[in-house]
Backbone as a printed PyTorch tensor [residue, N CA C, xyz], in Angstrom:
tensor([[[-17.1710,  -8.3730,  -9.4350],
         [-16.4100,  -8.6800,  -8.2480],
         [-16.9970,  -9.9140,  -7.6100]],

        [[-16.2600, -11.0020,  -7.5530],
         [-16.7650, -12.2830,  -6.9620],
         [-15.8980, -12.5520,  -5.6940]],

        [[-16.4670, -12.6540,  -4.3820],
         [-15.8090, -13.1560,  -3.0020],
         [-16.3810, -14.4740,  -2.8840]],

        [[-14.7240, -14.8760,  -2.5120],
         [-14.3500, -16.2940,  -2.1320],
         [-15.0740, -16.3620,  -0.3780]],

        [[-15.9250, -17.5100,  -0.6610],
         [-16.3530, -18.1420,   0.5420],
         [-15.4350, -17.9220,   1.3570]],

        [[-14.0890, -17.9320,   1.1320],
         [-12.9190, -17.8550,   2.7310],
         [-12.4910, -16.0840,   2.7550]],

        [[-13.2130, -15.2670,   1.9490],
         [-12.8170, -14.1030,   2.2180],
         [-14.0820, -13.4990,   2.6840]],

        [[-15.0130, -14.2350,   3.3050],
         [-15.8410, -13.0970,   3.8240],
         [-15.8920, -13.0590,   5.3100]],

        [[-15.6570, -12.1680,   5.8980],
         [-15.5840, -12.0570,   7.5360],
         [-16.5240, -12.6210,   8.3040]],

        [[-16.3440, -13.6910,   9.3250],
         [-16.8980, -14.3060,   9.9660],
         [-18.3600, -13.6070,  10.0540]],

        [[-18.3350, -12.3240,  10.3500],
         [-19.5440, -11.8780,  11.0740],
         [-20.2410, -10.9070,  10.3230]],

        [[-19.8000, -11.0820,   8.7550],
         [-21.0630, -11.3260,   7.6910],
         [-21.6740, -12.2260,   7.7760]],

        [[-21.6520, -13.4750,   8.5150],
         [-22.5230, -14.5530,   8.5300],
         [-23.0760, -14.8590,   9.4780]],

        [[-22.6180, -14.2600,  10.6870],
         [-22.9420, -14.4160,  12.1060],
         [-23.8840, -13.6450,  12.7720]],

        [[-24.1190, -12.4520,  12.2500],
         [-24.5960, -10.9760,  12.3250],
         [-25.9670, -11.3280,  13.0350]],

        [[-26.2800, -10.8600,  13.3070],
         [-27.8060, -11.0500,  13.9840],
         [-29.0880, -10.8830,  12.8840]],

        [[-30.1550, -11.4430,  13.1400],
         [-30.8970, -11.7120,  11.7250],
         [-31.7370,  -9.5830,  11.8860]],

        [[-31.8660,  -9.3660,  13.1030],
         [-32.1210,  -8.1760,  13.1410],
         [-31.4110,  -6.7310,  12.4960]],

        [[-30.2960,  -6.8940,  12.7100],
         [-29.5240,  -5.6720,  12.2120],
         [-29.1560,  -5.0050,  12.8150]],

        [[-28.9640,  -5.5820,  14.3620],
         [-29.0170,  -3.9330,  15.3930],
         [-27.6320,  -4.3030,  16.1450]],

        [[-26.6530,  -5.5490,  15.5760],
         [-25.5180,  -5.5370,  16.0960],
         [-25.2650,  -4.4330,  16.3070]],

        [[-24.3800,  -3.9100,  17.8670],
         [-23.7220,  -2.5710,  17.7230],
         [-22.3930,  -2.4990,  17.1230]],

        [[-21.5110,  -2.8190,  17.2380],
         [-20.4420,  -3.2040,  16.1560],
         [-20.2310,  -4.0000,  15.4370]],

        [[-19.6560,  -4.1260,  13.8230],
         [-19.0470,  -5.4090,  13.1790],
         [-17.8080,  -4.7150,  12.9310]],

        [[-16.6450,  -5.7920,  12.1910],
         [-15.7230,  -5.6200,  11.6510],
         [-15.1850,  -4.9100,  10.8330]],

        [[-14.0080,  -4.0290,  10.6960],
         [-13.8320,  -3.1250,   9.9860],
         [-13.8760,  -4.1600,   8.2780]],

        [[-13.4240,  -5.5500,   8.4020],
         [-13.5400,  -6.1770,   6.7940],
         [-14.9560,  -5.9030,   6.4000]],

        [[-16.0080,  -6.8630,   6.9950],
         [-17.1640,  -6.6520,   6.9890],
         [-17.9120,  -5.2430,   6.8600]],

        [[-17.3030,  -4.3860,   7.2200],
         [-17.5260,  -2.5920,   7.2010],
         [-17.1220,  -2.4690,   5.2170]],

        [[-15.9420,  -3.2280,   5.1980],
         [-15.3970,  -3.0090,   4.0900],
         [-16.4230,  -3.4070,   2.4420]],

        [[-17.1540,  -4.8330,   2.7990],
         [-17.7950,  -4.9790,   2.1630],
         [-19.2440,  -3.9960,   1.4460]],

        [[-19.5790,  -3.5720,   2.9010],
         [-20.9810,  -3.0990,   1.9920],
         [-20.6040,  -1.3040,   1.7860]],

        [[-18.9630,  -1.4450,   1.5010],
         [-18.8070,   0.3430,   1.3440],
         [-19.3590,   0.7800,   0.2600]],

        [[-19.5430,   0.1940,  -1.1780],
         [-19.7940,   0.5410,  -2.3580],
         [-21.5870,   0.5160,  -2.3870]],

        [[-22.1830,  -0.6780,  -1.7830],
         [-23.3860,  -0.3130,  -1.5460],
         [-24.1540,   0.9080,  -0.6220]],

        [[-23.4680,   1.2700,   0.4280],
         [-23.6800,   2.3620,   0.9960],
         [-23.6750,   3.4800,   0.6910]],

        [[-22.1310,   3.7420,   0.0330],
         [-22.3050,   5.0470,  -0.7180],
         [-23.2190,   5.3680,  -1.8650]],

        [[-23.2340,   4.2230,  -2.3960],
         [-24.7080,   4.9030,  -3.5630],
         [-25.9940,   4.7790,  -3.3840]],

        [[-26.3360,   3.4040,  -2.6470],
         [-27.5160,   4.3180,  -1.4290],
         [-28.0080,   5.5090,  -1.2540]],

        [[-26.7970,   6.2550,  -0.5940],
         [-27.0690,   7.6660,  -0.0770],
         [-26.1190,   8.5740,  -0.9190]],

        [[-26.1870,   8.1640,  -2.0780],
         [-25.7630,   9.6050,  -2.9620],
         [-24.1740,   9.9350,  -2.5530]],

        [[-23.1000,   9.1820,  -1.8800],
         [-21.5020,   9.6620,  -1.0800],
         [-20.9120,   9.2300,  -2.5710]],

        [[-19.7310,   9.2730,  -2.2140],
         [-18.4780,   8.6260,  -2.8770],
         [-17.7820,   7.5050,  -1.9790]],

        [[-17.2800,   6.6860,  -2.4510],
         [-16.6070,   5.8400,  -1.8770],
         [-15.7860,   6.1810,  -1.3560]],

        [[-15.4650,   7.0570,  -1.7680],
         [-13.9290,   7.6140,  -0.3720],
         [-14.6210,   8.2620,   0.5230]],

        [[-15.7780,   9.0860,   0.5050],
         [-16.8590,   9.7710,   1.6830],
         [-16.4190,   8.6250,   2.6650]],

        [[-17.4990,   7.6820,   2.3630],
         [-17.8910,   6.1940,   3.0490],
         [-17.0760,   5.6380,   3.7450]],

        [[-15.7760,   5.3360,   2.7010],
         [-14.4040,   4.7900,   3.6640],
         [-13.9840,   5.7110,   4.5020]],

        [[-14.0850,   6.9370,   4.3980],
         [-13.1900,   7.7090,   5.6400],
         [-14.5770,   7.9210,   6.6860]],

        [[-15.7500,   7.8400,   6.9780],
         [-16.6160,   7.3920,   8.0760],
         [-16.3590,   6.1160,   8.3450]],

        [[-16.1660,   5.0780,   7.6030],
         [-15.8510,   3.8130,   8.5450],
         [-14.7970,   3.7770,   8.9960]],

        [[-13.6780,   4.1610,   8.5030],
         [-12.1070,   4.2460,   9.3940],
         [-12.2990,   5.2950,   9.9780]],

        [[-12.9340,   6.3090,  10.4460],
         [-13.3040,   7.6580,  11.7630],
         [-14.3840,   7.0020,  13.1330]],

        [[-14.6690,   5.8120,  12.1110],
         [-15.6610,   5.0670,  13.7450],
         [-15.0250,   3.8380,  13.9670]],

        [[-13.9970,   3.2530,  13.5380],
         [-13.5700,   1.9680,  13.8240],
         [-12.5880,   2.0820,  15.1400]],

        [[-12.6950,   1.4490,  16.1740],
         [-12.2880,   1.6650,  17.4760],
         [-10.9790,   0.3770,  17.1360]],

        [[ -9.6290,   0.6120,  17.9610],
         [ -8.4900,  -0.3910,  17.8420],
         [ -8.6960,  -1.3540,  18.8270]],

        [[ -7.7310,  -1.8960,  18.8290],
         [ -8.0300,  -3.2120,  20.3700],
         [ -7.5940,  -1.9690,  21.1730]],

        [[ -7.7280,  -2.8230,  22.6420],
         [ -7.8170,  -2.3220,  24.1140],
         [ -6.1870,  -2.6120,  24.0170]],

        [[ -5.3810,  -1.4730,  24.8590],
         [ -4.1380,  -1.5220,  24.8060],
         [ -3.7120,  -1.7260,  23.9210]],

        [[ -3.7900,  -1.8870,  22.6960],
         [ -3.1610,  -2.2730,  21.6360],
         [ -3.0040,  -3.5560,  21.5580]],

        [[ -3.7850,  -4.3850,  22.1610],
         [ -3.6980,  -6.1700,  21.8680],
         [ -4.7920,  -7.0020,  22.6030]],

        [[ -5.6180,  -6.5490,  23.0550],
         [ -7.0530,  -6.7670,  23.0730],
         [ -7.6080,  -6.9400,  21.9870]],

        [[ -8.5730,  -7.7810,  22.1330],
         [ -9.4980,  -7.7500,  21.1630],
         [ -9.0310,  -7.7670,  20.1490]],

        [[-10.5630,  -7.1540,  19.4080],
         [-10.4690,  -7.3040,  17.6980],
         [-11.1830,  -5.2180,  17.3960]],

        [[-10.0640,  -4.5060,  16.1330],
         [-10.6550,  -3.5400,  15.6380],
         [-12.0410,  -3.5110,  15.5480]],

        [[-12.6880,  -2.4900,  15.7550],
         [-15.0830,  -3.1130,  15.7740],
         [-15.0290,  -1.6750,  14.8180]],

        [[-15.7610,  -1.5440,  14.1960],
         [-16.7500,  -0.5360,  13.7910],
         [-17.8830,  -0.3180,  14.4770]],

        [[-18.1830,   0.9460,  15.0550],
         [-19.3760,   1.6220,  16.1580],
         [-20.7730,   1.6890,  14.8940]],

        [[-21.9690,   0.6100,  14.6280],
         [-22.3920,   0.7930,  13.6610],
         [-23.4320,   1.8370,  13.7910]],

        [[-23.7650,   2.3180,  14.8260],
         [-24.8270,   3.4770,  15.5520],
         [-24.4340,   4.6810,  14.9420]],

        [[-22.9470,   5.4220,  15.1530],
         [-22.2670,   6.0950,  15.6980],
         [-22.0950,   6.3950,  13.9660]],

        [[-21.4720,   5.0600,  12.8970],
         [-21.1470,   5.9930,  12.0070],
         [-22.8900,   5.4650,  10.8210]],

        [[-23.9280,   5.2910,  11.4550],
         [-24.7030,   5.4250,  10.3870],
         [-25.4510,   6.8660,  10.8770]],

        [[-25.3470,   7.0550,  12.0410],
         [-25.6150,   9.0530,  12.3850],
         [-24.5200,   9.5210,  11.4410]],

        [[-23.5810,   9.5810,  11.3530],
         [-22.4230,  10.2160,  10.5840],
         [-22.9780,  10.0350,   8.8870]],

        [[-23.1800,   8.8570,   8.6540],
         [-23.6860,   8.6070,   7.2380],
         [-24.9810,   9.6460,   7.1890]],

        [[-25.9850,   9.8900,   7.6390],
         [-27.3870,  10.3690,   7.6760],
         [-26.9520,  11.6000,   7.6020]],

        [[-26.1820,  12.1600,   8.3850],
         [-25.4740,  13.8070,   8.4190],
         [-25.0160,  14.1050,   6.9760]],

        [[-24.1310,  13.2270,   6.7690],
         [-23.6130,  13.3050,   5.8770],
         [-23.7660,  13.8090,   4.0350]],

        [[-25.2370,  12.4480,   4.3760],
         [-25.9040,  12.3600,   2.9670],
         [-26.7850,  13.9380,   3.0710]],

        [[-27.2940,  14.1860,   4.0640],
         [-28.2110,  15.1480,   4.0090],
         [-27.3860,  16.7900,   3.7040]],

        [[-26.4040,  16.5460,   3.9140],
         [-25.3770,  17.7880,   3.4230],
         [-24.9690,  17.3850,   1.7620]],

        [[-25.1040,  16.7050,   0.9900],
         [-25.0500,  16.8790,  -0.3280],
         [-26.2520,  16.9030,  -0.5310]]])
C-alpha cells in the first residue's frame, strides 16, 4: 500500500512532536487502523468501529471539522485488547 503525498491528512504532518494531541482526524484515525489493531492483538473491524464510536461530528452539523477523541478511544482500545 503506497500513499500519495496529497492523500495524507494535513495533521499527519502537523501533529505535535509529543503525541498528546487530544483529537486528530477521522482520515488520519484511518491511517494507523491496521497498525493498531495488530499492535494489540484486535481485528480491523474491532479498531474501525472504536474510531467511528469516538469520532465527534461538526457543531450543528456545519461547524468545524469531524475530530477523533484520541484519550477516550485509546481507554476503549486498552479495554478492549485486555478482553481478548
Amino acid at each position: 500500500y503506497k500513499v500519495k503525498k496529497s492523500d495524507v491528512p494535513a495533521d499527519a504532518v502537523t501533529s505535535s512532536g509529543s503525541g498528546l494531541d487530544p483529537d486528530i482526524s477521522p482520515d488520519y484515525a484511518d491511517l494507523q487502523v491496521h497498525r493498531v489493531a495488530e499492535r494489540n492483538g484486535l481485528s480491523v473491524s474491532q479498531v474501525d468501529k472504536l474510531v467511528r464510536d469516538h469520532t465527534s461530528s461538526r457543531i450543528l452539523g456545519f461547524m468545524g471539522e469531524p475530530r477523533v477523541n484520541v484519550l477516550e478511544l485509546n481507554i476503549a482500545l486498552k479495554d478492549l485488547a485486555a478482553k481478548s
